[in-house]
N, C-alpha and C positions, 0 to 999 in steps of 0.2 A: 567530477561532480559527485557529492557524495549521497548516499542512497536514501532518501526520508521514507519515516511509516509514521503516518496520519492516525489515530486511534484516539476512542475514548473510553472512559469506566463501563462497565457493565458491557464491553460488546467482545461475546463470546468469540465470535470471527477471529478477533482481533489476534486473544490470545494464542489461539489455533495457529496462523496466520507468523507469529514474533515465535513461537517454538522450533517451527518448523526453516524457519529464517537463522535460526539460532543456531539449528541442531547442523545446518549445512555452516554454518560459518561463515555470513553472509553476512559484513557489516551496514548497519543500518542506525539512523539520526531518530528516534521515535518521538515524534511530535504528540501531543495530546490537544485536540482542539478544543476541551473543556477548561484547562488551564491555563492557555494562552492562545487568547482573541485573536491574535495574529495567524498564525498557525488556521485556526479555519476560514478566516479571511483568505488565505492562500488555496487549502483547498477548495471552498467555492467560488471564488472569484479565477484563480491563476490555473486550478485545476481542472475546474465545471465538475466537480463532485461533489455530491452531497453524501456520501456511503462512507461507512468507515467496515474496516479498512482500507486507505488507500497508498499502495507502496509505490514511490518514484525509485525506480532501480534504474542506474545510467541513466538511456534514455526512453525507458518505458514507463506506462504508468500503467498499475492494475488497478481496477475500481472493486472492493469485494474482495474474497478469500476463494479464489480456485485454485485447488490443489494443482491442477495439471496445467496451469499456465505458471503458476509458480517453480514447478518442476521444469517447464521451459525455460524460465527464464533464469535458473539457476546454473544455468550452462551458456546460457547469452550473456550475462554479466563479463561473462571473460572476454568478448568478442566486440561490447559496443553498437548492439544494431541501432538504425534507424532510429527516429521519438516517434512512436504511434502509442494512442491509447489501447488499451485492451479492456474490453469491460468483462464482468466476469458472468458466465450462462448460469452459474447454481444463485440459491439463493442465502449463500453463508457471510453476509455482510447486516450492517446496521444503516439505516437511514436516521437523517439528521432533522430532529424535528422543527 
């Protein structure tokens, strides 16, 4: 399954969020829900998220930008857990208006 990241213009998270995805080597589908309807039709319908960013890694999805579940899950990528959502405690995401 390959890894999508949800994002739109102006959301600072986001970019934080695709560096730090980058810097580990973490390939990732990056969706823009501003430039195709589909794509946020997915996140809020198939996802129940309304936040950007929101990363489907295997079988996780993080809702928001936490560092430290991010760093979790950069070592679960290799292993395949469970599908549970994770939403994220800080507040470094964008809400969709």
């Amino acid at each position: 399954m390959p890894n999508h990241f949800y994002t739109e213009p102006g959301c600072a998270a986001c970019v934080e969020a695709k560096k730090f995805l980058i810097s580990l080597g973490i390939p990732f589908e990056e969706r823009d829900i501003r430039a195709n309807p589909e794509y946020l039709r997915i996140l809020t319908d198939d996802l129940d998220s309304r936040t950007t960013p929101t990363l489907v890694l295997a079988d996780k999805i993080i809702v928001g930008f936490d560092l430290a579940e991010y760093e979790l899950l950069a070592g679960a990528s290799r292993t395949k857990p469970k599908k549970q959502a994770i939403r994220a405690r800080t507040r470094s995401h964008s809400r969709i208006a």
